[in-house]
C-alpha positions as CSV (number, residue, x, y, z in Angstrom):
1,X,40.1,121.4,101.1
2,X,43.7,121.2,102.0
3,X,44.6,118.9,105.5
4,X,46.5,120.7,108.1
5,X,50.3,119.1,106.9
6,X,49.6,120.6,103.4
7,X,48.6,124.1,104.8
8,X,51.4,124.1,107.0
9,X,54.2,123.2,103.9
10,X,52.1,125.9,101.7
11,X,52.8,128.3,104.3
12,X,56.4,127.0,104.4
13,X,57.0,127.7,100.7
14,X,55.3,131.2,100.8
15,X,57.6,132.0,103.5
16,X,60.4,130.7,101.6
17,X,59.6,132.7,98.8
18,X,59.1,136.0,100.1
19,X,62.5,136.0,102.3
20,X,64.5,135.0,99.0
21,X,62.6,137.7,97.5
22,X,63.8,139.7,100.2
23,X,67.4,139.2,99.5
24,X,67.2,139.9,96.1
25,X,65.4,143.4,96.5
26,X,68.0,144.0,99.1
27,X,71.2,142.8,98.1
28,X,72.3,144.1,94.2
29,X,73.2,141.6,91.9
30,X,71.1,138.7,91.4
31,X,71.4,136.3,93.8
32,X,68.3,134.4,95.3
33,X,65.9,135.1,92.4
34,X,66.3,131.5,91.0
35,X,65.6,129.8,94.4
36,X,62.6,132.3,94.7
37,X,61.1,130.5,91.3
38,X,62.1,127.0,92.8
39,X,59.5,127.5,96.2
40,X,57.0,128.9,93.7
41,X,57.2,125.7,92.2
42,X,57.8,123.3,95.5
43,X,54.5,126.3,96.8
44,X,52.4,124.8,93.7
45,X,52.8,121.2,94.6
46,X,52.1,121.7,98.1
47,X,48.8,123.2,96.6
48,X,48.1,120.2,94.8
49,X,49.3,117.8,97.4
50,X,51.7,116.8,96.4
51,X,54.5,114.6,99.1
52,X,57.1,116.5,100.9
53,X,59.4,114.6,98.8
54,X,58.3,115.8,95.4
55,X,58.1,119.2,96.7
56,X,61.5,119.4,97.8
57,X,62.5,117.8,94.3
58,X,60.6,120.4,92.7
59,X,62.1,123.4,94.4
60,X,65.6,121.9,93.3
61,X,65.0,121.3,89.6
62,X,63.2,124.3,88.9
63,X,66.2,126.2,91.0
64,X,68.5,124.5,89.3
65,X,67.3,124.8,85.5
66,X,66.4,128.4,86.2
67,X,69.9,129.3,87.5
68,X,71.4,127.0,84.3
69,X,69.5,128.8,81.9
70,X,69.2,132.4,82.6
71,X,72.9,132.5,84.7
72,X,75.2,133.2,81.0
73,X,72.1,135.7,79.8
74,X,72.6,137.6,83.2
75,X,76.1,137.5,83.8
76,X,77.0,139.0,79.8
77,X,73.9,141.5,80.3
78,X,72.8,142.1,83.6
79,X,75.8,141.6,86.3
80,X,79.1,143.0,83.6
81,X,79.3,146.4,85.3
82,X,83.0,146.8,86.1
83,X,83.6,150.2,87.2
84,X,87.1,151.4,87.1
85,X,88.3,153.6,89.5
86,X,90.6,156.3,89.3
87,X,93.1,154.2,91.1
88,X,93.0,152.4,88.1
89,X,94.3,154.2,86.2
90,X,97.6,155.0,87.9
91,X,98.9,151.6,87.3
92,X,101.8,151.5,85.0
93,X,102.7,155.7,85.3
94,X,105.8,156.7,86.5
95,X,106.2,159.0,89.8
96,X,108.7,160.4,91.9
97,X,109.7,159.2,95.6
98,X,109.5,161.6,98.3
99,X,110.0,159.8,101.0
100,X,112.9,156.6,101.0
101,X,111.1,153.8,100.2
102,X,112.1,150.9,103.0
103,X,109.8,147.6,102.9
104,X,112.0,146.2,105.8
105,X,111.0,149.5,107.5
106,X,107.7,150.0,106.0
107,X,108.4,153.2,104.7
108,X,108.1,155.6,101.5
109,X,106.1,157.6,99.3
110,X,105.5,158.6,96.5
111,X,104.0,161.6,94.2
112,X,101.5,161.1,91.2
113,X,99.8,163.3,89.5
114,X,100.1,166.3,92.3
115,X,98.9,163.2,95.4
116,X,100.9,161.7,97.7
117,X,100.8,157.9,98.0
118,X,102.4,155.2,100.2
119,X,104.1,153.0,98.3
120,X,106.4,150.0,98.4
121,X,108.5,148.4,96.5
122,X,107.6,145.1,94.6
123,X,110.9,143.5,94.8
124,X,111.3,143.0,99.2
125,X,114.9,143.6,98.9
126,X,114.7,146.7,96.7
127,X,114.4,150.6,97.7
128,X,114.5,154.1,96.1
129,X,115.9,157.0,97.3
130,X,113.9,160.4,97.2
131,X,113.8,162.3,93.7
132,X,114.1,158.9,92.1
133,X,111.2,157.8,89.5
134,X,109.2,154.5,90.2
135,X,107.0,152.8,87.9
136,X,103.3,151.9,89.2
137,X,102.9,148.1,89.0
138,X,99.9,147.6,91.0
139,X,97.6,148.9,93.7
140,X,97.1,147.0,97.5
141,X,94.9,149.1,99.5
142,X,96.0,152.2,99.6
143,X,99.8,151.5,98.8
144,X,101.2,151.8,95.1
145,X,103.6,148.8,94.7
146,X,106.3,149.6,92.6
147,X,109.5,149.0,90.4
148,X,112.8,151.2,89.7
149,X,112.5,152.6,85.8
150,X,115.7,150.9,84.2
151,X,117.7,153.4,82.8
């Protein structure tokens, strides 16, 4: 028969253990699942009676060598969803300013591929007039940042 303390830290891991597997239904990616397996573990000792002490060591080794061991196996099959966006794939293509581009005045546009985009120019002293053609060197927000095509 289990004294009050021990009921009271099995009660504490349970808890523990549901809440973290809580946040891991919840939140996507995995996250909390290892820490879930470590107050199973700490739960388990408190069932045997074990100290507060060993518990708490438990929950940390098992949390630990569960996160060492199964973190590469989840990251390279599990978590290696990059999704590009069509954002993406602007960067690098070339399109035509149709409004002055002014980063002192925090102005200018651009078209790609029949859209309209704020843009900017990546060198802070640089501009480009309209009709002139930029060169997509990266995305910040919703701005393109951009370079004059050398000619």
């Amino acid at each position: 028969m289990m004294m009050g303390g021990d009921a009271q830290l099995s009660v504490l891991w349970l808890i523990a253990m549901i809440v973290l597997l809580i946040i891991e239904a919840v939140v996507p990616g995995l996250i909390s699942i290892w820490f879930a397996l470590g107050a199973l573990a700490a739960l388990v000792a408190a069932l045997f009676h074990a100290p507060f002490w060993l518990q708490v060591v438990w929950f940390l080794v098992v949390s630990i060598l569960t996160l060492l061991l199964t973190r590469p196996f989840v990251k390279k099959y599990v978590n290696n969803r990059v999704t590009p966006t069509n954002a993406d794939m602007v960067i690098g293509k070339e399109a035509v300013v149709t409004e002055a581009i002014d980063n002192l005045q925090e102005k200018g546009a651009v078209r790609l591929d029949g859209k309209i985009w704020t843009a900017r120019m990546a060198d802070e002293n640089a501009g480009a007039e309209v009709g002139e053609t930029v060169r997509i060197l990266q995305i910040e927000g919703v701005k393109l940042i951009t370079e004059r095509i050398k000619t």
